[in-house]
Short mmCIF file of the C-alpha atoms (twelve columns), coordinates in Angstrom:
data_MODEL
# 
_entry.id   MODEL 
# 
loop_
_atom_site.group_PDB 
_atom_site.id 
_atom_site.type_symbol 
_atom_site.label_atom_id 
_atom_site.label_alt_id 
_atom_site.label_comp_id 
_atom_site.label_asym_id 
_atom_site.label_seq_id 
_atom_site.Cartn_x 
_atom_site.Cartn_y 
_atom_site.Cartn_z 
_atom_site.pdbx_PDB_model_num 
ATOM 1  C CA . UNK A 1  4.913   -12.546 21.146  1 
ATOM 2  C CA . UNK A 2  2.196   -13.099 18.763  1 
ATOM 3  C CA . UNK A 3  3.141   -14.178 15.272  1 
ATOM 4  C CA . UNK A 4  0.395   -12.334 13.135  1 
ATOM 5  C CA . UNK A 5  -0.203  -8.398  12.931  1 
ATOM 6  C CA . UNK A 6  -2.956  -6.903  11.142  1 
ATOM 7  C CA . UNK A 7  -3.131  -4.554  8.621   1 
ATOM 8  C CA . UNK A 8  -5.451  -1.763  7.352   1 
ATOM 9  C CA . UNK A 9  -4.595  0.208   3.935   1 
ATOM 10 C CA . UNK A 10 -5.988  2.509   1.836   1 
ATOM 11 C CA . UNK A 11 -5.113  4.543   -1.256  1 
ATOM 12 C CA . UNK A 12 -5.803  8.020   -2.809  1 
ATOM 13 C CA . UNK A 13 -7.428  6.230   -5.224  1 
ATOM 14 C CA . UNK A 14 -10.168 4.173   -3.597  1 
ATOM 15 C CA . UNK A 15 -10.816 1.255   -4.655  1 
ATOM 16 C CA . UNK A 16 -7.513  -0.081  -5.223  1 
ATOM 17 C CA . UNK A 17 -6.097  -4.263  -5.843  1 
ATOM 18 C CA . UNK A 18 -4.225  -4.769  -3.046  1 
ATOM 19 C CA . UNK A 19 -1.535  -8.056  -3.102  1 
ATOM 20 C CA . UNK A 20 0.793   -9.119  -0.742  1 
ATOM 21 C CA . UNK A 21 3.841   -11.271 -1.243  1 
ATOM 22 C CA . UNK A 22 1.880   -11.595 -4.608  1 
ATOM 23 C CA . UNK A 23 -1.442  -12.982 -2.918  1 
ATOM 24 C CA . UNK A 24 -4.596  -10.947 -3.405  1 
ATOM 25 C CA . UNK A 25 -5.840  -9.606  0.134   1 
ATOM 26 C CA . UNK A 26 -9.275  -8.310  -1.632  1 
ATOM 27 C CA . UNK A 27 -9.608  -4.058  -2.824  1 
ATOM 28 C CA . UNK A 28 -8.715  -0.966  -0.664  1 
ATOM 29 C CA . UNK A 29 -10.137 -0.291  2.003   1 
ATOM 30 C CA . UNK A 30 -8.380  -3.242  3.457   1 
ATOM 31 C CA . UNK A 31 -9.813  -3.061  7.299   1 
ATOM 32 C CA . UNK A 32 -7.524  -5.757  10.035  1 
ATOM 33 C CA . UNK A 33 -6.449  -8.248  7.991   1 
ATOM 34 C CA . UNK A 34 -4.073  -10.602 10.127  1 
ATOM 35 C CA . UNK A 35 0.086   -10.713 8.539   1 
ATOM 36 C CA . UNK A 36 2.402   -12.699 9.297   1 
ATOM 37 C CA . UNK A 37 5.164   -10.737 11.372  1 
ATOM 38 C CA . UNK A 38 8.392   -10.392 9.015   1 
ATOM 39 C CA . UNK A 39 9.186   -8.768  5.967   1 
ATOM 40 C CA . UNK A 40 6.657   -8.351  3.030   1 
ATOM 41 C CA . UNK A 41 5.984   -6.756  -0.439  1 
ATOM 42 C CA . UNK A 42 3.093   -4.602  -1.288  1 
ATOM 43 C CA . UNK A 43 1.629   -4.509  -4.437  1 
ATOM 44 C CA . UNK A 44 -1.242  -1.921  -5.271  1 
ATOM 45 C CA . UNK A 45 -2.924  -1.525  -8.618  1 
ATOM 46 C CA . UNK A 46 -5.388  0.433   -9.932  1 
ATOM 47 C CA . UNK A 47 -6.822  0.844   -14.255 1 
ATOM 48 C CA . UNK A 48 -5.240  4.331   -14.994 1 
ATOM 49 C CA . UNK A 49 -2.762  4.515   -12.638 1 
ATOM 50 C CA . UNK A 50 0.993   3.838   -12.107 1 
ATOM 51 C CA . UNK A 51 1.699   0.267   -9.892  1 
ATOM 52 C CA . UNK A 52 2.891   0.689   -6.622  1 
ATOM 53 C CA . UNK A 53 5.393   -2.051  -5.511  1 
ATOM 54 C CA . UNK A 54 7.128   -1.548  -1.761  1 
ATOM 55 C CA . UNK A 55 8.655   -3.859  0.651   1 
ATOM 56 C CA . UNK A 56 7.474   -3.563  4.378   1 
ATOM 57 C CA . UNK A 57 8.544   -4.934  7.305   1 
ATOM 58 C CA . UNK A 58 5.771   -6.106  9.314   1 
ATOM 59 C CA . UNK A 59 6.588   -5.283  13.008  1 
ATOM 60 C CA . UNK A 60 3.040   -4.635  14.932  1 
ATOM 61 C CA . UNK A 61 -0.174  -3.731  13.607  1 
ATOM 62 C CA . UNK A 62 -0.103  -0.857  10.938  1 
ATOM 63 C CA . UNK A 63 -2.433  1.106   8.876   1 
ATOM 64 C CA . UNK A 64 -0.971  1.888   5.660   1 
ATOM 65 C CA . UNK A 65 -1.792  5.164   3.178   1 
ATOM 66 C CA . UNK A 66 -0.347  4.241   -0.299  1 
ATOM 67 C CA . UNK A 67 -0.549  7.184   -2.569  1 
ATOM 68 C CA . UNK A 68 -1.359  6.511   -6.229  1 
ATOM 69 C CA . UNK A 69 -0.552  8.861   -9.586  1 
ATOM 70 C CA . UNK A 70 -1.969  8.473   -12.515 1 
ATOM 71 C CA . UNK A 71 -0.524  7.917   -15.844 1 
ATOM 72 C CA . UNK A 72 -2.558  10.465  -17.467 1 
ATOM 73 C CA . UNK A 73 0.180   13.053  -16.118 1 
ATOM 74 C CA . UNK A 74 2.558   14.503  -18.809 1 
ATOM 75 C CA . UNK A 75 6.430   14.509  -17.742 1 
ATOM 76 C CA . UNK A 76 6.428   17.543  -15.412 1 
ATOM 77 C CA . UNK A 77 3.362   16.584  -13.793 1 
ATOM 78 C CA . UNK A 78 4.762   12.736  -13.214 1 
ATOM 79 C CA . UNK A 79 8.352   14.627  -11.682 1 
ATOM 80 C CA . UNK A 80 6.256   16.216  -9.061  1 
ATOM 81 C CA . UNK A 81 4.313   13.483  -8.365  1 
ATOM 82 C CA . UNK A 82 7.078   11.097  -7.775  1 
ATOM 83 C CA . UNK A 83 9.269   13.704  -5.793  1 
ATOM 84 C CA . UNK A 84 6.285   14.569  -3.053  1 
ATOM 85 C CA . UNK A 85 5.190   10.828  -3.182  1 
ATOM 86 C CA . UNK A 86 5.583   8.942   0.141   1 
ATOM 87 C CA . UNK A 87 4.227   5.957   1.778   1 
ATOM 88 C CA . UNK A 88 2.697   6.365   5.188   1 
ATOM 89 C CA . UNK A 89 3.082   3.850   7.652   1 
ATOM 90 C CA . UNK A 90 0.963   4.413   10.771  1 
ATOM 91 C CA . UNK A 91 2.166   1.693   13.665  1 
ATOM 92 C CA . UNK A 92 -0.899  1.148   16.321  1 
ATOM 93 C CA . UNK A 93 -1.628  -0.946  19.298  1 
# 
């Protein structure tokens, strides 16, 4: 079994600072960049919007949608946000 995966990810929020396991991988798009297999943590930032932290296990290649919300939003507007936010992980061959 091959030790590395790759990765593509993108935002709603285009471009977007994309770190992994606190290493910079470059800004969203990220197109097939070759993981180590295992566990990892995602970090995604963006001026004017919220950080996105999430830990991933790495099990085959994946493309990665990270959603982003900005904090412009006023309380309600945040609530809903959070509540429909999800991250989408997309496993391909």
């Amino acid at each position: 079994m091959d030790k590395n995966v790759k990765i593509w990810v993108t935002t709603s929020a285009d471009p977007a600072m994309i770190e992994l396991d606190g290493i910079l991988l470059g800004t969203s798009p990220i197109e097939g960049a070759e993981i180590l297999r295992g566990d990892h943590t995602l970090t995604v930032t963006r001026p004017g919007y919220e950080t996105i932290t999430k830990k991933i296990m790495l099990e085959s290649n994946m493309k990665i949608t990270v959603p982003m919300i900005s904090n412009q939003l006023n309380a309600e507007e945040r609530k809903e946000a959070l509540s429909n936010m999800n991250l989408h992980l997309l496993k391909i061959n």
